[in-house]
N, C-alpha and C positions, 0 to 999 in steps of 0.2 A: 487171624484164625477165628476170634469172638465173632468177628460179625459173619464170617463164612457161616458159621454156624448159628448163631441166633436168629437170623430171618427164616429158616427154615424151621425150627422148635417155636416161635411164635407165632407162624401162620398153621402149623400143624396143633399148636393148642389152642385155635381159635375154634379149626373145625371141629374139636373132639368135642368144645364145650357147645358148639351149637348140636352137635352130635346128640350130647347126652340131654341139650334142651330138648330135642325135639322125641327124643326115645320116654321121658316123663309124662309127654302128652296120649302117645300109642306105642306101647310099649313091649303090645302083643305083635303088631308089624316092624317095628322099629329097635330092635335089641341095644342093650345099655355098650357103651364104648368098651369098658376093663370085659366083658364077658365076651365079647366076641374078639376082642383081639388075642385071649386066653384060648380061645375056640381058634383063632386062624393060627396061631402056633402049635396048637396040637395035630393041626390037620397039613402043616406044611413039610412036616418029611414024610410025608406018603402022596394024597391026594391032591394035594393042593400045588406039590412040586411036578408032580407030572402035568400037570393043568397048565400050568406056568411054562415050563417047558416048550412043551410044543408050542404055546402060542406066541414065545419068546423067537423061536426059532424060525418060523412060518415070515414072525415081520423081519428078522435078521438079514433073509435070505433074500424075501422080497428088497430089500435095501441093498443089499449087494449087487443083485442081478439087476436092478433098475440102475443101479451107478454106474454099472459097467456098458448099460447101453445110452443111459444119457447124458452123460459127461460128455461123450466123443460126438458125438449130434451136433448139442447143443454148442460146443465148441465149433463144431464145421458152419452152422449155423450162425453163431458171431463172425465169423472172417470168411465168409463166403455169403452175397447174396441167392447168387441163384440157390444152394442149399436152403435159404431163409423163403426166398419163393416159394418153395415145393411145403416146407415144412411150418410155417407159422399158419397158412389157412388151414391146415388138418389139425394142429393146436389148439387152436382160435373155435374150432367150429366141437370139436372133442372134450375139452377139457371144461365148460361149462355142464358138461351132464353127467349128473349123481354115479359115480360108478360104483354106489350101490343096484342102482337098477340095470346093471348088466349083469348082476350074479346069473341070472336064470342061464342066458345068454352064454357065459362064460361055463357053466358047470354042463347046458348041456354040449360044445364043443369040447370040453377037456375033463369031463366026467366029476365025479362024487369026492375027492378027495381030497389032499393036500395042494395039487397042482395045481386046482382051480382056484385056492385057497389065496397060495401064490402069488397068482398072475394077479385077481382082482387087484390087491394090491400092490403091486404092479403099475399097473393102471392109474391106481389114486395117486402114487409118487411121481411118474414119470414127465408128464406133462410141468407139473411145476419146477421139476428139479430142471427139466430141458431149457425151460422161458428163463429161467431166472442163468444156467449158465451161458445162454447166448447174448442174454444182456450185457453180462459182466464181459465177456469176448469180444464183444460189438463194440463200448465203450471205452477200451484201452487205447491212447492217444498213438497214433504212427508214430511219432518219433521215438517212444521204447522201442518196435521194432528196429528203427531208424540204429537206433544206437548199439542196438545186439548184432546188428548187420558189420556196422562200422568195425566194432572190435572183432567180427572174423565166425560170428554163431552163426548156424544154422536153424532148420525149422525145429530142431531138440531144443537148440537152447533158448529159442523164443518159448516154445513150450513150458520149457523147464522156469525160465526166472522172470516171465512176463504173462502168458496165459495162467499159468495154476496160479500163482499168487493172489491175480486179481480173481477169479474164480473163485478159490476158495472162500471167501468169507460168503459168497452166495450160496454156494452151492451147503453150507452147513448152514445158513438160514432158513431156507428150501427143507434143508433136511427135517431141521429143529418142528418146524409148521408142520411138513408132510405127515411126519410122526404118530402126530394127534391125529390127523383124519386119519393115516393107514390105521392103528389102533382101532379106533370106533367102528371103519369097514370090515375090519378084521373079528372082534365080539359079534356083528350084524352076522357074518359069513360062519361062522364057527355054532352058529345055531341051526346048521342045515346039516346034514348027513356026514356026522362024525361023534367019535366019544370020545376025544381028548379036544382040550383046550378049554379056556376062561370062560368065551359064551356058550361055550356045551354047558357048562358046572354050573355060570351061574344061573342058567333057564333052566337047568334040570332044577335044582333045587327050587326056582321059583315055584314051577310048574307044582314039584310034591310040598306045597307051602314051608319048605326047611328056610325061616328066614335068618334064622344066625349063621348057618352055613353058605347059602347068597351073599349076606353080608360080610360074610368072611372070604367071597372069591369077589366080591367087590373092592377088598382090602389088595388082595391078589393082582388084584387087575392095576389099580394103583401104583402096586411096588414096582411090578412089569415096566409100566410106562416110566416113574421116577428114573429106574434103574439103566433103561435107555438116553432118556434127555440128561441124565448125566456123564454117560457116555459118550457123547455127543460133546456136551462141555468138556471134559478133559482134549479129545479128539482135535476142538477148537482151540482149548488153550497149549495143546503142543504143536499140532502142524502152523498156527496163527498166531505167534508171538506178538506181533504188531498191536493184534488186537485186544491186547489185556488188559483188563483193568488194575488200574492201580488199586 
């Protein structure tokens, strides 16, 4: 339990001290650490929680709706070629290009909102979570099937005790990675035509020079993302036994 915790209070008092190094140099752009973390707790049961919120929710949803369609893909895609024909060239040829630069693209087919919101990312998950589970599906030796067959399973229980298993620890690597990029696409997207979320708050603020308040949805945006990748980690350490560390 020391160490669960100590790597985490170590690297977090490295930043604060390079933190407060660099707020003694400019100090009028760069606000001191104790003052705006005083400022982000006064502002997080009103403003700052709704901020959070939505844009908690926006990557949530994108992460559901992208699992639920590329899990079953990317699966068809491991244990079916022709599936892999049709779908690794539209991969291969997609998933190299910034889907930041299809917002325009995307907002003017599905409008001004949350939807476009969305999908964008969408978009940035999907491709990687699809490659990474048909790799894992791909590589599974015949003779596990071989042997679910013997004892009398079906395509469920090939499913069930030999695709998900090996699956899973990809598809929560995929996940862990996607994350970060959906995040950053998601601050990029959230500064066009809306007033909730992290990159609304923190360009407004930049825009009307409030830089303790920026920096206090800077802090925001932080907890957002921690509070996911450890979700994620619990997620991996239940459905993933195998994989724990000692």
């Amino acid at each position: 339990m020391k160490r669960f915790f100590s790597g985490p209070i170590i690297g977090l008092g490295v930043v604060i001290l390079l933190w407060a190094a660099l707020s003694s140099f400019r100090p009028e752009i760069i606000p001191p650490p104790l003052s705006t973390f005083a400022l982000f707790f006064s502002l997080l049961p009103g403003v700052l929680l709704a901020h959070a919120g939505a844009t908690m929710l926006r990557a949530v949803t994108a992460i559901v709706v992208t699992s639920l369609i590329a899990v079953p893909l990317g699966v068809a895609a491991g244990r079916c070629r022709l599936i892999d024909r049709v779908l690794s060239p539209v991969s291969y040829l997609l998933y190299p290009i910034p889907k930041v630069a299809l917002l325009p693209v995307v907002m003017l087919l599905f409008g001004l909102g949350n939807q476009a919101k969305v999908i964008l990312l969408i978009l940035v998950l999907f491709f990687q979570m699809m490659l990474a589970i048909r790799d894992a599906a791909a590589n599974i030796p015949d003779q596990y099937f071989t042997t679910i067959e013997v004892l009398g399973g079906g395509p469920l229980a090939k499913l069930r005790y030999v695709i998900i298993p090996a699956g899973l620890p990809r598809y929560v690597t995929a996940l862990r990675v996607g994350t970060g990029t959906a995040l950053a696409a998601l601050f990029f997207s959230e500064t066009f035509a809306t007033h909730y979320g992290l990159g609304f708050f923190i360009m407004d603020c930049w825009m009307r020079i409030n830089y303790p308040e920026m920096f206090a949805g800077i802090i925001a945006m932080g907890v957002v993302g921690g509070i996911m990748f450890a979700l994620i980690d619990l997620a991996e350490y239940l459905l993933i036994p195998w994989n724990r560390q000692k």
